[in-house]
N, C-alpha and C positions, 0 to 999 in steps of 0.2 A: 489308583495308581495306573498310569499308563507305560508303556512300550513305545519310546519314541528314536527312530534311526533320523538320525538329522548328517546332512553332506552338506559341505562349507568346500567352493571352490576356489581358481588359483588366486583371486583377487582375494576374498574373505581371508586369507591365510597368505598375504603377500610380503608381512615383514613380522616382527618379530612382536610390533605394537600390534598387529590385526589376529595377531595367533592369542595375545593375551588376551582379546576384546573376545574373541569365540572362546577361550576357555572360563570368562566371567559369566558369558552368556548359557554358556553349559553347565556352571557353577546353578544358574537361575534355577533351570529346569528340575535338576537333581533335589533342591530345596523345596520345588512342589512335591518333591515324591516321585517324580519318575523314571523309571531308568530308562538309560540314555545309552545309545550307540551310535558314533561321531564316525562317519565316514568322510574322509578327505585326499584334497587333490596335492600337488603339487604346487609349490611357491611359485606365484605368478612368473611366469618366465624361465620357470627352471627346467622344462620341458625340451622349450625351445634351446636354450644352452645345453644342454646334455644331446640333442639332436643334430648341432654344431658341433660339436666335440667330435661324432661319431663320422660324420663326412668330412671332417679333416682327416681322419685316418682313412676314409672307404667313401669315397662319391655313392654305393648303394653297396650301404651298411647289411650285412648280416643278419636277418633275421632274428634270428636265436639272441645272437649276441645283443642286438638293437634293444630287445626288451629286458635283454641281463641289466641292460644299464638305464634305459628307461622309466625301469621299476623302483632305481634308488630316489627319484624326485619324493615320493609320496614318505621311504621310510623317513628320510631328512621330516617333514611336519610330523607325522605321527609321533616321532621320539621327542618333540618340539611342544606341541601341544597336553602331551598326556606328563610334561615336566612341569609347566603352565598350572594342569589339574591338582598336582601334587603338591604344590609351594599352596597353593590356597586351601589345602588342606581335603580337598576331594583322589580321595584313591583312583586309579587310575590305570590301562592296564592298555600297551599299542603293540598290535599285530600286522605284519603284514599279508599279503592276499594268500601265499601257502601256509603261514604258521594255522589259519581258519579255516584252511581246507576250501579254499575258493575254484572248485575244480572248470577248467575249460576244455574246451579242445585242442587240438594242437597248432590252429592257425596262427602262427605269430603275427604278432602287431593288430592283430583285427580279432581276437578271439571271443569266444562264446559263453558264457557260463551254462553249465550243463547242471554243476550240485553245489551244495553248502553245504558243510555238515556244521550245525550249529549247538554240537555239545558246550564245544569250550564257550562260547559267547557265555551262555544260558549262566553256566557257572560262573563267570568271573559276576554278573548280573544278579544274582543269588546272594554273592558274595558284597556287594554293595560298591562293585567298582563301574566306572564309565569305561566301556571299552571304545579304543580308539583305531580302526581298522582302514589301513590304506587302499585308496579307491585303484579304478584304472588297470588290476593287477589281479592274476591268478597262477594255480600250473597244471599244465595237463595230466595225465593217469602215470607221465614216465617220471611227473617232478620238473619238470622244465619250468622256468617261470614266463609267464606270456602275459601279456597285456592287452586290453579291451580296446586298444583305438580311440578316434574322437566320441568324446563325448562318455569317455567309460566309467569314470567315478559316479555321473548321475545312475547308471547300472548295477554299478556294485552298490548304490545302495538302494534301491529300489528290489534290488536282489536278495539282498540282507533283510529287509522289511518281508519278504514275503516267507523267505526260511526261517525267518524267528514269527511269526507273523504278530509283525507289530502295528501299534491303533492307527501309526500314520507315520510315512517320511517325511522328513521336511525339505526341500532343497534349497537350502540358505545362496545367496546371491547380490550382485550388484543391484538390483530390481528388487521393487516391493513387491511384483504378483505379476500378472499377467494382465496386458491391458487393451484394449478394445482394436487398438493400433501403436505403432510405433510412436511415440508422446515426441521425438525431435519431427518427423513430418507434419502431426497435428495435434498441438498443444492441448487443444482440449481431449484426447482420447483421454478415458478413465479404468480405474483399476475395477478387475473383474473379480465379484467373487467368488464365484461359482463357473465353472469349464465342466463340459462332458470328456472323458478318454477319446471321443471320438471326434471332438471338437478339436481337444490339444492336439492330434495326433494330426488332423486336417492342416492345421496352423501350421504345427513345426515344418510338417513337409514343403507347407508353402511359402516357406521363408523368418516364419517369426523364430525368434534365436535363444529363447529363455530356455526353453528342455529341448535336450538332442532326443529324437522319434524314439531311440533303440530303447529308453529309460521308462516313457509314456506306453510303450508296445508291451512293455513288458510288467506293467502298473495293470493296464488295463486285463492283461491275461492273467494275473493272480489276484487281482482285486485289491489294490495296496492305494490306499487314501494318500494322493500325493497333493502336498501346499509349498507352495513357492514363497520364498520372505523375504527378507532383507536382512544382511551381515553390517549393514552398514548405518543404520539407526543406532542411536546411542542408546546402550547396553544400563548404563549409569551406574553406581556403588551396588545398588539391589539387584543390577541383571531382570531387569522384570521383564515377563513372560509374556506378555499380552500375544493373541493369535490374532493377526486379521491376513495379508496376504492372498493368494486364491487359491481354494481347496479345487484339488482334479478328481473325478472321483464317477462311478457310473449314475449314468441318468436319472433320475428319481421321477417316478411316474406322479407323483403327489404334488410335483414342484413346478410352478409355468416357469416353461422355456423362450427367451427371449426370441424373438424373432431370426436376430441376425445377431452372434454373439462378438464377431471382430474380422475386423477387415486384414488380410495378410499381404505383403506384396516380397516376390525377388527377384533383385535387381542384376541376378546374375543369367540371364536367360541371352539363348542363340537361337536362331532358327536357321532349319536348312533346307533348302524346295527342288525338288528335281522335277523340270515341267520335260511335257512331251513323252512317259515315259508309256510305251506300247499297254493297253489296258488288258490283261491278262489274267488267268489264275494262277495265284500264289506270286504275283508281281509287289504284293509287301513284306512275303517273306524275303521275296531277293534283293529290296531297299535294303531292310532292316537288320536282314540274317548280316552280311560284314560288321556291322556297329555293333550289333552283341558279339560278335568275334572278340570285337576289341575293348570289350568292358566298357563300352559306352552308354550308360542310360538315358532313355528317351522317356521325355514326357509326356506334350501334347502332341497329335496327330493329325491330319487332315487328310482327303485325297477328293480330289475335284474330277469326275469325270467330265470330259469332252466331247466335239458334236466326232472328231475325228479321229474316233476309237482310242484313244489315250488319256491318258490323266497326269495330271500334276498331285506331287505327295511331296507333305512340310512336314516335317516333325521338329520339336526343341532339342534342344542340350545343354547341357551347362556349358557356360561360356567359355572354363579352360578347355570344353572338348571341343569348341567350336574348328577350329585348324585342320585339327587330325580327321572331325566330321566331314568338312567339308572335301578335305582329299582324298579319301574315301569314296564319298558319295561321286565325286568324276570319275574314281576310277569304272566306278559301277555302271556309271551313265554310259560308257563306251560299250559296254559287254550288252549293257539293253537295249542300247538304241537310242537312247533318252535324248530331248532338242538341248538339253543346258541345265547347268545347274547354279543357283544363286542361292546366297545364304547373308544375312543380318545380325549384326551383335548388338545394334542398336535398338533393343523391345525391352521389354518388362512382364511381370506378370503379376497380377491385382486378382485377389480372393476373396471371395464373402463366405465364411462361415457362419453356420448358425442348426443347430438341430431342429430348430422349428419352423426351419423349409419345409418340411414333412408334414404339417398339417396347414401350410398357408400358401397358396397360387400365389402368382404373382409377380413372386421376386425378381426372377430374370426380367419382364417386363420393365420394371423399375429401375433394376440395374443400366440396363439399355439404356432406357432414357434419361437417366441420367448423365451417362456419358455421353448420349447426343446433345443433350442439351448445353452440354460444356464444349462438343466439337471434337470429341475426341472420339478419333476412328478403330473399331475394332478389329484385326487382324485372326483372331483365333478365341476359339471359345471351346472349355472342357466342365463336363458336369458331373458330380453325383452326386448323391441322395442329401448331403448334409454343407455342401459346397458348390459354386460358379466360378469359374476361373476365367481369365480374360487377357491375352498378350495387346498391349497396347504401345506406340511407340514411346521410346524410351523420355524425352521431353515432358510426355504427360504423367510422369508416376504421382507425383506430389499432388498435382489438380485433381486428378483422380481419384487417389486417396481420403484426401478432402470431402470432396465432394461427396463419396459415397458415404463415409462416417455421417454429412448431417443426411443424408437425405434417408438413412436408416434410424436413424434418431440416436446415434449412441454418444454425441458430444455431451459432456458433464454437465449443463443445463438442460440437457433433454430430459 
């Protein structure tokens, strides 16, 4: 008998037919023998209405208060689902993030989990019940209730796996797994079975959308077997069980690792270039220092010295920061002397992950060429150990994409 935390997000749980379909499927599990702990989101959309509600009263909502109301999306399913568990005769037992002692810090809207106290689970589990515990949600050491931000139910159970330390999370989903690339750019990408933490974690960041980082960071630092499935396979009268999906999990030195395990791209990329700017020391702290003033994150970098003691320095951002970046960055140009400042919203950015860059030359080479070979001009290039990244103009994502899935061999006839 195993220990299985399974999180069903706002889709899996969008109406009242897809709450029945997750509590037959949870019916399944419990029939092999194992106990089960059902972490969940809120009803597709309920998030975003309850986030309306709160700017018709207050254009910027209250903090404290934002998350008092926030946190009701998740009790609405939990009381939903664990009723679901009860009519078919599976005991059942829903908590929300303080009833479990889900403790965070005090940052509201974005908070942290710090502990779990996992008595009460343990026992209702003992007891032979499925407990059903609301994602998204905790409260700090005064009781306040706060909530995790985007992406916080994949946390709260990833979190719950490791305080109960269960054999594996499951993160139920629109998506059957995680797949080499986005399957609407190129049809043939295919489902992956196997992902390093250090692969997912490369991906998420760089644009793939199945697990938010904070859930994968926090997998790979407690060691918690994370597999991605689908909610949306038919479940049928038996609820059967079958695993396939893709296990996340750390590296296995026994195991060959692919070459190149999946191509990431995102399409939300800015770039912003101050040429002429006097070449100096500490001339990138006084680009860069204003943007981290203003809670801007930077990703790639560049700085190009010149024959006439100056240099030109690009860095990215995300595209909504692209405005504020840019006026900014003039204002700075005055204060340094800098000849002008130009910025683009029109790039992209294309990633090749894979852990077995690490024992095989080459890659970038190939990479290269194959986007010359298609004519496609590279703008910016960022590296490490398990990853190439590559801003390319925005026209090119899809060719690119393409292109590099077959010429790494990962299309489903390879």
């Amino acid at each position: 008998m195993s220990l299985i935390v399974q999180k069903y997000g706002g889709t899996s749980v969008g109406s009242v037919e897809r709450i029945e379909s997750v509590a037959q499927r949870v019916m399944g599990w419990r029939e092999q023998g194992h106990q089960v702990v059902v972490v969940v989101s809120a009803m597709s959309g309920e998030t975003n209405r309850l986030m309306a509600l709160a700017q018709d009263i207050q254009e910027q909502p209250v903090p404290r208060e934002l998350d008092v109301l926030l946190s009701t999306g998740e009790q609405v399913t939990i009381a939903l689902l664990s009723m679901a568990l009860e009519k078919r005769g599976c005991a059942a037992r829903s908590y929300t993030g303080h009833q479990v002692h889900i403790r965070t810090d005090s940052v509201h809207n974005k908070a942290r989990i710090v502990d779990i106290d996992d008595k009460r689970i343990h026992k209702d589990l003992a007891q032979g019940r499925v407990v059903v515990v609301a994602g998204f949600q905790g409260m700090d050491e005064t009781g306040n209730i706060t909530t995790l931000g985007r992406g916080g139910s994949d946390t709260s159970a990833v979190a719950l796996a490791a305080a109960l330390k269960a054999d594996e999370c499951q993160i139920y989903t629109d998506v059957d797994g995680v797949y080499t690339t986005d399957p609407r750019v190129v049809p043939e990408a295919r489902r992956l079975d196997h992902v390093t933490y250090e692969e997912m974690l490369e991906m998420a960041s760089l644009g793939a959308k199945v697990l938010q980082i904070r859930s994968v960071e926090f997998a790979s630092k407690y060691g918690v077997p994370l597999r991605v499935l689908s909610s949306f396979e038919d479940t049928g009268e038996d609820a059967g069980c079958t695993v396939a999906g893709t296990l996340i999990s750390a590296e296995d030195a026994e195991m060959e690792q692919a070459l190149i395990s999946g191509i990431a791209f995102n399409r939300d990329e800015a770039k912003v270039t101050m040429l002429g700017v006097p070449d100096q020391p500490g001339v990138a702290h006084k680009i860069l220092g204003p943007i981290a003033d203003n809670n801007i994150e930077v990703d790639m970098i560049i700085q190009n010295i010149a024959e006439d003691a100056t240099t030109d320095f690009t860095f990215t951002v995300h595209r909504n920061d692209y405005d504020k970046s840019l006026a900014i960055m003039q204002e700075t140009a005055k204060k340094l002397g800098a000849r002008e400042v130009t910025g683009d919203t029109k790039i992209v950015k294309v990633s090749i992950v894979g852990v077995g860059m690490r024992s095989h030359a080459g890659i970038a080479s190939t990479m290269f060429e194959t986007l010359a070979t298609e004519g496609v001009n590279i703008r910016m290039i960022s590296t490490s150990e398990i990853k190439i990244s590559v801003v390319v103009d925005e026209k090119y994502l899809e060719l690119s994409v393409r292109a590099l899935h077959e010429a790494f061999g990962l299309d489903q006839s390879a």
